[in-house]
C-alpha positions as CSV (number, residue, x, y, z in Angstrom):
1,X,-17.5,-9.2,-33.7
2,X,-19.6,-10.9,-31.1
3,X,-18.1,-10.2,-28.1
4,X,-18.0,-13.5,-25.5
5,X,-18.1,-14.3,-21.5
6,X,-16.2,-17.5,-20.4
7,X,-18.2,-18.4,-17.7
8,X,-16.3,-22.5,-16.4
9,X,-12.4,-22.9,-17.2
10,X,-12.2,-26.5,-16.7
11,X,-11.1,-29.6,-19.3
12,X,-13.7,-28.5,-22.0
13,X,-13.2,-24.9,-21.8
14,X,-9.3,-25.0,-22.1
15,X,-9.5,-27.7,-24.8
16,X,-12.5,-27.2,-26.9
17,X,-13.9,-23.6,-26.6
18,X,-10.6,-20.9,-26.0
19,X,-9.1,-22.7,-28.5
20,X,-12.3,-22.3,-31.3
21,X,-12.6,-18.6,-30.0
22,X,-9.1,-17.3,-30.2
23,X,-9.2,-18.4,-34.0
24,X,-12.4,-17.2,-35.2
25,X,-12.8,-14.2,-36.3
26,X,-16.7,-13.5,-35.3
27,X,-16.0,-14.2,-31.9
28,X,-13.7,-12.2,-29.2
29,X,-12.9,-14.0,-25.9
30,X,-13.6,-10.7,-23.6
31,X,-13.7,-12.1,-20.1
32,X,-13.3,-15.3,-18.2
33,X,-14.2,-16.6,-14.8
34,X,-13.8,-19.5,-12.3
35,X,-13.9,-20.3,-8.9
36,X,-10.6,-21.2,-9.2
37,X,-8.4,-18.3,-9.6
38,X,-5.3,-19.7,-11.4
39,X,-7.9,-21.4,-13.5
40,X,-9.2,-18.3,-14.8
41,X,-5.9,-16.8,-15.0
42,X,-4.3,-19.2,-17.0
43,X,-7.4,-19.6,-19.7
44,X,-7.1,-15.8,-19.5
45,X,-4.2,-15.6,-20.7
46,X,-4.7,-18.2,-23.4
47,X,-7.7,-16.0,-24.8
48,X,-5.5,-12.9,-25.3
49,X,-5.0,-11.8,-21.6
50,X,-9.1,-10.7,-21.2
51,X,-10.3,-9.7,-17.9
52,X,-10.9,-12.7,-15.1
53,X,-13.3,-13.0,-12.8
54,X,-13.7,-15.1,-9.6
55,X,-17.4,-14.6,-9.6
56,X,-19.5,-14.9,-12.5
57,X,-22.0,-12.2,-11.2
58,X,-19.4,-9.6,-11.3
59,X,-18.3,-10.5,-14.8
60,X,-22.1,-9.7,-16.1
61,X,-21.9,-6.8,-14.0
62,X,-18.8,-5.5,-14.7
63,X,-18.7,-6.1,-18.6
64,X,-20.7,-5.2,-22.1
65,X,-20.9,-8.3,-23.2
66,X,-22.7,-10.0,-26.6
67,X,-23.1,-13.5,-25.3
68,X,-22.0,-15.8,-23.0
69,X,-20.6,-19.6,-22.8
70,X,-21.1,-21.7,-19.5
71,X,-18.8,-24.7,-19.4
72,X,-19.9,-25.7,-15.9
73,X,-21.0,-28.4,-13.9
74,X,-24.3,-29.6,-14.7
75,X,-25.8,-28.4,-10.6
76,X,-24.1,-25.0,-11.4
77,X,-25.1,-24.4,-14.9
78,X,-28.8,-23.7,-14.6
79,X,-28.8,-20.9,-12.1
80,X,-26.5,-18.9,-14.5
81,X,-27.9,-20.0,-17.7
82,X,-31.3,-18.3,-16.4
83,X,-29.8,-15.0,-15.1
84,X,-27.9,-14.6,-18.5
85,X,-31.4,-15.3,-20.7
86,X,-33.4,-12.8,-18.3
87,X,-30.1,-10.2,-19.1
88,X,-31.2,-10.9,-22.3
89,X,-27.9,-12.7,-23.6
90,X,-27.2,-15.6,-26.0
91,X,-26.1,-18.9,-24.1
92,X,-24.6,-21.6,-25.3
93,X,-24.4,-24.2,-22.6
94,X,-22.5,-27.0,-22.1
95,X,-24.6,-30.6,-22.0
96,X,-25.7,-32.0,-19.6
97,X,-27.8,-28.4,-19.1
98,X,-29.0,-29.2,-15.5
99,X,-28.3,-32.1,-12.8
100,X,-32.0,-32.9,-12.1
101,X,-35.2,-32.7,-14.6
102,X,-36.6,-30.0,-12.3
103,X,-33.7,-27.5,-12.6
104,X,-33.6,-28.3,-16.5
105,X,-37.1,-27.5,-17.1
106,X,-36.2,-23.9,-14.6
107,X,-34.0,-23.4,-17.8
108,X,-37.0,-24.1,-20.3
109,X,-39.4,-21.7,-18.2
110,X,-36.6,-19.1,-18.6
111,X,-36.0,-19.4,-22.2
112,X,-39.9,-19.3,-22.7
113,X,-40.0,-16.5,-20.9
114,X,-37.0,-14.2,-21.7
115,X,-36.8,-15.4,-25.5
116,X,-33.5,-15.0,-27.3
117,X,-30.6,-17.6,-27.7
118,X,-30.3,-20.6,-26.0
119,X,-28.0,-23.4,-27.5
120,X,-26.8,-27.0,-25.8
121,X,-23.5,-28.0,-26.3
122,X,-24.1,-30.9,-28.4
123,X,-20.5,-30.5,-30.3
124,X,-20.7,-34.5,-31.5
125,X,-23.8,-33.5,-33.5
126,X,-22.2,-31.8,-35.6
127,X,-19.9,-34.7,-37.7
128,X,-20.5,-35.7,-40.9
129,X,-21.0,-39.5,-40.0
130,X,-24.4,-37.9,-38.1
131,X,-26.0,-36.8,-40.9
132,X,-24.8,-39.4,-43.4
133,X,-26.0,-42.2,-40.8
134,X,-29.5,-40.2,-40.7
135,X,-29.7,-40.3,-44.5
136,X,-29.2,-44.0,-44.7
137,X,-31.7,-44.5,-41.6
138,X,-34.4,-42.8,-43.5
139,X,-34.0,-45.2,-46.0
140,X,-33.3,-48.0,-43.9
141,X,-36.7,-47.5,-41.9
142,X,-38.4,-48.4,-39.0
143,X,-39.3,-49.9,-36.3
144,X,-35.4,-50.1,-35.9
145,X,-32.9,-51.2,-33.8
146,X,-29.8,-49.2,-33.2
147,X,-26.9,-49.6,-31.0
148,X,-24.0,-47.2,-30.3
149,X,-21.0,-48.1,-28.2
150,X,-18.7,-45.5,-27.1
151,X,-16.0,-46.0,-25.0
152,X,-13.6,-43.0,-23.8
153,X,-11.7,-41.4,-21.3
154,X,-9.2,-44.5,-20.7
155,X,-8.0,-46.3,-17.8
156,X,-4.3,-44.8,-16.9
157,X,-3.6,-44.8,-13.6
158,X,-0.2,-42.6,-13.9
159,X,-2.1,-40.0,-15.6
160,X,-3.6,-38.6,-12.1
161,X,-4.9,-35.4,-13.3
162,X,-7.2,-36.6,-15.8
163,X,-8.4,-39.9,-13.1
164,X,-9.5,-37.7,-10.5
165,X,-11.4,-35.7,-13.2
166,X,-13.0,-38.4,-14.4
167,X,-14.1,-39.9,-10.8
168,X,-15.2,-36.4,-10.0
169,X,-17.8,-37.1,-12.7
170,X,-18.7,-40.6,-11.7
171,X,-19.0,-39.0,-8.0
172,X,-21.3,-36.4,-8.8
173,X,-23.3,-37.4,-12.0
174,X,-22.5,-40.9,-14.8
175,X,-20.9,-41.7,-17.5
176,X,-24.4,-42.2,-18.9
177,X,-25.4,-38.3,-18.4
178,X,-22.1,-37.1,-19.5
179,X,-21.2,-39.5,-22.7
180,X,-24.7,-41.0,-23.0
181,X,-26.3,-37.6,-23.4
182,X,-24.6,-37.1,-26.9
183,X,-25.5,-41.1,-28.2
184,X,-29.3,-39.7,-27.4
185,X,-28.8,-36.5,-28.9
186,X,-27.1,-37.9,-32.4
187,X,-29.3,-40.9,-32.1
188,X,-33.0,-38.9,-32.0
189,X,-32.0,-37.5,-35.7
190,X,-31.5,-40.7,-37.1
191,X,-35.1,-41.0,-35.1
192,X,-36.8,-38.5,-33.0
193,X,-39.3,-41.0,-31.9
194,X,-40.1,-40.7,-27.9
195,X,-38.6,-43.5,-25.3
196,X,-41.1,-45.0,-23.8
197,X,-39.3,-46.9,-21.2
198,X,-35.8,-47.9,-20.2
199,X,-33.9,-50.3,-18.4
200,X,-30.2,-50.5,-17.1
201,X,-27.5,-52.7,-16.4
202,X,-24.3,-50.9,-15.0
203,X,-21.0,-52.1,-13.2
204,X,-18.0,-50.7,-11.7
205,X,-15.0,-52.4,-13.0
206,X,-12.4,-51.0,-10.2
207,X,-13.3,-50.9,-6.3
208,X,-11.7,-47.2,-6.0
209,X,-13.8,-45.9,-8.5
210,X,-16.8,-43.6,-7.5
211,X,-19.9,-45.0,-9.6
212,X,-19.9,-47.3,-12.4
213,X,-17.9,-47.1,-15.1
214,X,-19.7,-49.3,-17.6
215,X,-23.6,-48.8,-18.4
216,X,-25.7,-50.7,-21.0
217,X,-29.0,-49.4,-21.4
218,X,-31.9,-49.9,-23.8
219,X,-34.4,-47.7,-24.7
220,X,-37.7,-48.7,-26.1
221,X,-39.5,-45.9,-28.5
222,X,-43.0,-44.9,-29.7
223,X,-42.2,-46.0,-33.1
224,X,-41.8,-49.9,-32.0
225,X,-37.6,-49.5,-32.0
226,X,-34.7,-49.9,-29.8
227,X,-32.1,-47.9,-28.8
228,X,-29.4,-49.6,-27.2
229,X,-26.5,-47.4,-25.4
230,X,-23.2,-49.0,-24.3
231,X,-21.2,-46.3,-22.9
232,X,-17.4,-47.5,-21.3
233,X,-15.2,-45.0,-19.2
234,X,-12.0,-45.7,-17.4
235,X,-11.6,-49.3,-18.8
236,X,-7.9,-50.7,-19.0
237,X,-9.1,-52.5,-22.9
238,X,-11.8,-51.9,-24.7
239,X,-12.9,-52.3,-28.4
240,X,-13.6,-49.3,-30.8
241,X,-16.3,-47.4,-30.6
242,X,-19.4,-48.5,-32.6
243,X,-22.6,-48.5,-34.6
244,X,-24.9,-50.6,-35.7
245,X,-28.6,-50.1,-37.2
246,X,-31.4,-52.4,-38.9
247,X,-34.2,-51.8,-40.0
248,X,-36.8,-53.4,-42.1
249,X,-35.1,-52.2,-45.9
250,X,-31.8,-53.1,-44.4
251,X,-29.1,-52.3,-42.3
252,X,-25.6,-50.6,-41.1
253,X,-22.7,-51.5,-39.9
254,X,-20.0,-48.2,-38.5
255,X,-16.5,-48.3,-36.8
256,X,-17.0,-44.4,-35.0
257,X,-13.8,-44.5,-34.5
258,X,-12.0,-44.8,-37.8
259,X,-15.3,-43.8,-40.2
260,X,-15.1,-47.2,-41.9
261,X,-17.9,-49.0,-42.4
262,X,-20.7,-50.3,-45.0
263,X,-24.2,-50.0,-45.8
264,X,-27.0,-52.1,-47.3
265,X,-30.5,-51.5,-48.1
266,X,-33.2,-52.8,-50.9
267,X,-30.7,-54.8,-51.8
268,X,-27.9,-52.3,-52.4
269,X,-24.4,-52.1,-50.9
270,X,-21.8,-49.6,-50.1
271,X,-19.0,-48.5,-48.1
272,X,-18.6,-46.0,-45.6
273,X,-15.5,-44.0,-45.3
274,X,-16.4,-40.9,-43.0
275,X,-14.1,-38.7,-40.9
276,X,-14.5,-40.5,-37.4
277,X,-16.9,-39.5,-34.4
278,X,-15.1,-35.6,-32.9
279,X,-15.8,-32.6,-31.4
280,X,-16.6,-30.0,-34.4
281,X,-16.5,-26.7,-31.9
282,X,-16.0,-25.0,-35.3
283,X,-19.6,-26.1,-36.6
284,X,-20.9,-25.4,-33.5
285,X,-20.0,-22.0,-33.2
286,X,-21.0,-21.5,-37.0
287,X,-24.5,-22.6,-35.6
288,X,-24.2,-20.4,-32.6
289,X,-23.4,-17.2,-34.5
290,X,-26.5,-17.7,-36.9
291,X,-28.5,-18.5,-33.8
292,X,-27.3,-14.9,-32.3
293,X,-28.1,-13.1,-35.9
294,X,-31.7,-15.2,-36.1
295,X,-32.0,-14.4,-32.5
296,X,-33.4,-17.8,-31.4
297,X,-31.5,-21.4,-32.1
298,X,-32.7,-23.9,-34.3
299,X,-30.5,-26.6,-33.6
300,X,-29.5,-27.9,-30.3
301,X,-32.1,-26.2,-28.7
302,X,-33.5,-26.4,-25.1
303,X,-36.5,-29.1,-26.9
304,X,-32.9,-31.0,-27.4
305,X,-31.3,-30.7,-24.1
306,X,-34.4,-31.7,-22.0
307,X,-34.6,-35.3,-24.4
308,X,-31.2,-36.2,-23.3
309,X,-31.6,-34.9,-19.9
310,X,-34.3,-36.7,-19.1
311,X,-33.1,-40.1,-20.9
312,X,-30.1,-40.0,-19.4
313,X,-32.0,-39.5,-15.3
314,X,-34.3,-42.2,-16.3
315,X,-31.5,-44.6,-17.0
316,X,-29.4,-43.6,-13.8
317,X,-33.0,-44.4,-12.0
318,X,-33.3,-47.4,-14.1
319,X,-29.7,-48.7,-12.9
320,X,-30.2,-46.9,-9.2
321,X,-33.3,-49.1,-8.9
322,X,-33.3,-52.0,-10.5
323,X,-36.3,-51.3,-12.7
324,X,-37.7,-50.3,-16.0
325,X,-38.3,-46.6,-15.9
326,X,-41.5,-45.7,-18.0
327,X,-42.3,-42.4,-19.4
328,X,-43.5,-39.9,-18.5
329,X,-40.1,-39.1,-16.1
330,X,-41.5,-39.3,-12.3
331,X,-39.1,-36.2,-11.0
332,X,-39.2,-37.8,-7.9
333,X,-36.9,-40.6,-9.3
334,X,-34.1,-37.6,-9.9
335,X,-30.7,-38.0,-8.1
336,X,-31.2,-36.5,-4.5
């Protein structure tokens, strides 16, 4: 039984994580904690009325813990992801890992240092359409061009709860770290070729809104290809979410949202009928607890989090300046 710290008891905590805890039987929630007391409370209860804590400090402190999960903003998260690996416990840490390139490579420097487990929370990654798409794009080949449009998080303007949420994100970070940074996860194992550069086109669709709510970016790689990202948050219509992919043998075509979709290459057809683009916290935590018996993570590893991480800045500098972003990542074009 691997005994686990709650450390964030926000959206993605309440929804995804307690909930895959409670019913496993290789994990035990054993303590929670927020800033916000009745937040804590209430996810405390949920997990089987643990221990919660207003201060995450006191939680390590106070408990004998296995591991820990940080579901926390991404300007919090790194601090407490690199006292936890020097305590020598197994994190698994929610994406986006850090706010700036700088505090995300203070995370790599930590897990270099201290070892053990350190695992992003890549939970799209995990779908069967992932890995079917990346067996199709083997054989489809390169130089590529693929383009994922993912819309989400839905314009409803009497739901108040989840709007502020949502503009709290666009206020302090994007659409494009948040939702973007699992397209460029997914994407780089359908082809882990480098970006080279990046540009950005973005709008806000409503004038109340913090940030824009729409981003299109485009990615060029080392390999020759193109990887385009539409990503759509808060929008009163939009169409389903998407895939598309071509490459010199052939190409794809992938409704995300339903699975449906079909295939051709070398002159051969099919269908695709997949279950549709979700959250698999089930799989993830499978990975998790082999990661914690391995003692070091294989997959969504900090290698994984930095990629994203420093796509998804580039393209907010991209769209922030008006201007191709080239790799290597300048750090001086993070968000200040």
């Amino acid at each position: 039984m691997i005994r686990i710290g709650l450390i964030g008891c926000g959206a993605v905590a309440e929804s995804g994580h307690v909930p895959a805890l409670v019913r496993r039987p290789d994990f035990r929630p054993d303590a929670v904690c927020d800033v916000r007391p009745d937040h804590a409370a209430r996810l405390a209860e949920v997990a089987g009325g643990v221990p919660s804590f207003a201060d995450w400090r006191e939680l390590l402190d106070g408990r004998s813990l296995d591991a820990v999960v940080l579901a926390l903003p991404p300007e919090v998260s790194p601090s407490v992801a690199v006292e936890c690996l020097r305590r020598g416990l197994p994190v698994l840490d929610e994406k986006p890992l850090a706010s700036t390139f700088a505090d995300g490579c203070r995370v790599a420097e930590a897990v270099a240092k201290f070892g053990g487990v350190y695992q992003v929370g890549f939970v799209l990654r995990y779908g069967d359409w992932v890995g079917e798409v990346a067996r199709l794009a083997r054989a489809i080949g390169t130089p590529s061009r693929t383009r994922v449009a993912i819309f989400d998080e839905r314009l409803d303007r009497d739901d108040i709860a989840h709007l502020d949420r949502i503009k709290g994100f666009l206020a302090s970070s994007s659409a494009m770290t948040h939702e973007g940074s699992h397209v460029i996860d997914y994407a780089s194992i359908w082809n882990p070729s480098p970006w080279t550069s990046v540009r950005a086109d973005v709008e806000k669709t409503e004038p109340d809104f913090p940030g824009p709510n729409h981003w299109n970016v485009a990615f060029s790689l080392g390999d020759g290809s193109t990887l385009e990202v539409e990503v759509g948050w808060l929008l009163s219509e939009s169409p389903p979410s998407s895939l598309s992919l071509e490459g010199p043998r052939g190409r794809l075509e992938l409704n995300v949202a339903s699975g449906e979709g079909w295939w051709e290459v070398a002159g051969d057809r099919g269908i695709l009928s997949l279950p549709p683009l979700a959250p698999e916290w089930d799989r993830q935590y499978d990975t998790f607890a082999a990661a914690i018996e391995r003692g070091g993570a294989e997959v969504s590893t900090i290698d994984d989090g930095l990629r994203a991480l420093e796509a998804t800045l580039a393209a907010e500098a991209a769209a922030r300046t008006g201007r191709d972003v080239h790799r290597p990542f300048p750090e001086r074009l993070d968000p200040v």
